[in-house]
KEKE-3310 file (N, C-alpha, C; in steps of 0.2 Angstrom, whole numbers, plus 5000, padded with zeros to 4 digits):
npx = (4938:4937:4943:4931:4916:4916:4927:4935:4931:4934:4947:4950:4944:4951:4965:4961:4959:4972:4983:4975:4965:4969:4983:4982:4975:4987:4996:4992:4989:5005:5009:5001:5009:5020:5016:5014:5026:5035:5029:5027:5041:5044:5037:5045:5059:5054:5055:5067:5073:5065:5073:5085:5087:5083:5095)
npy = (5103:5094:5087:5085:5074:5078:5087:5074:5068:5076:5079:5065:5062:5072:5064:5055:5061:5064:5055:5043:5029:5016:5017:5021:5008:4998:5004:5002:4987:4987:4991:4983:4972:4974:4976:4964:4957:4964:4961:4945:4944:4948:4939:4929:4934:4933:4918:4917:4928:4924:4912:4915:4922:4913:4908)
npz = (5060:5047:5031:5018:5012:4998:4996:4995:4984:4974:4974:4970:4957:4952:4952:4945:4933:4930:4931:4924:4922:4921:4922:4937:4941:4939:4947:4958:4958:4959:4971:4982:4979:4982:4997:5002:4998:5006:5019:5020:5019:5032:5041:5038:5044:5058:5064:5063:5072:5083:5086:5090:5100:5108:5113)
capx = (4937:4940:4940:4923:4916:4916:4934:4940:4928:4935:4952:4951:4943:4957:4969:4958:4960:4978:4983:4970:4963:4974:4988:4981:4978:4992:5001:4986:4992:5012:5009:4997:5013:5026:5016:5013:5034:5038:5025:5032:5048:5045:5036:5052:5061:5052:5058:5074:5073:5067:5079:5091:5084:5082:5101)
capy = (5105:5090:5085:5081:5069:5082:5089:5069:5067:5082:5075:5057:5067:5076:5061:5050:5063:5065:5050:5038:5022:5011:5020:5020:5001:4994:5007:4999:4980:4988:4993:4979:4966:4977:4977:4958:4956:4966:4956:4941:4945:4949:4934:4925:4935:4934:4914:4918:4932:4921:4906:4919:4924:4909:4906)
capz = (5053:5044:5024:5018:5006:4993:4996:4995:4978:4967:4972:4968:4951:4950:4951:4939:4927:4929:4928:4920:4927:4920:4926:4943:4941:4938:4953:4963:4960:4959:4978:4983:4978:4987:5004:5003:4999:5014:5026:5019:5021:5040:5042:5038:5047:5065:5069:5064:5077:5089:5088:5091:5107:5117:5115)
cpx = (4941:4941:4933:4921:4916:4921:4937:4937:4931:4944:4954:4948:4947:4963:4966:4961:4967:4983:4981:4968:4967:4980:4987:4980:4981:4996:4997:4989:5001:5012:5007:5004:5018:5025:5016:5019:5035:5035:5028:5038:5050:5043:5039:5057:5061:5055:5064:5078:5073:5069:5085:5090:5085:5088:5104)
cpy = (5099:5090:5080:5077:5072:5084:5081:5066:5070:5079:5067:5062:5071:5071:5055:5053:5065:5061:5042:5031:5017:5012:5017:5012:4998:4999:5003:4992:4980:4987:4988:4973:4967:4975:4968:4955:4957:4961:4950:4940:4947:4943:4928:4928:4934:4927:4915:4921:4927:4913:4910:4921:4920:4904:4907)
cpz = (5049:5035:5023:5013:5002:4990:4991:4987:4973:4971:4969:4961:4949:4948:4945:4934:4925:4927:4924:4925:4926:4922:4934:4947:4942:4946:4957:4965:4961:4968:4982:4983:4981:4992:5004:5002:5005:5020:5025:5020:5031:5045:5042:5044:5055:5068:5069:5072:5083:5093:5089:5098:5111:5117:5122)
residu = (UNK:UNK:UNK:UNK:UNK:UNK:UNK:UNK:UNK:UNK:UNK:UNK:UNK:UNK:UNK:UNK:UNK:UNK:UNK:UNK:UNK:UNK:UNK:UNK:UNK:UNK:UNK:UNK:UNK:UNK:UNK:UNK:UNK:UNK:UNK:UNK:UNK:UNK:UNK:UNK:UNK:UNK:UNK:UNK:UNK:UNK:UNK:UNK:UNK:UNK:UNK:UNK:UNK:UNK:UNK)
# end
């Protein structure tokens, strides 16, 4: 017993109208900007890592 296309419809419907589209936009490319900081930041992180290592 899962959620079905109908349950996951009248919620996103529910958040549309809660917060508006523009709203949700902008969290959309807020979130989108974080996750590509953090990978980038790990991506820096990892040679660090392993010149550290093969002391």
């Amino acid at each position: 017993m899962g959620i079905g296309i109908w349950q996951l419809l009248i919620l996103l419907l529910i958040v549309v109208m809660l917060f508006g589209t523009r709203r949700l936009r902008s969290l959309g490319s807020d979130l989108g900007g974080a996750i590509s900081g953090f990978r980038r930041a790990l991506n820096e992180a990892e040679p660090e890592r392993e010149g550290s290592e093969r002391r």
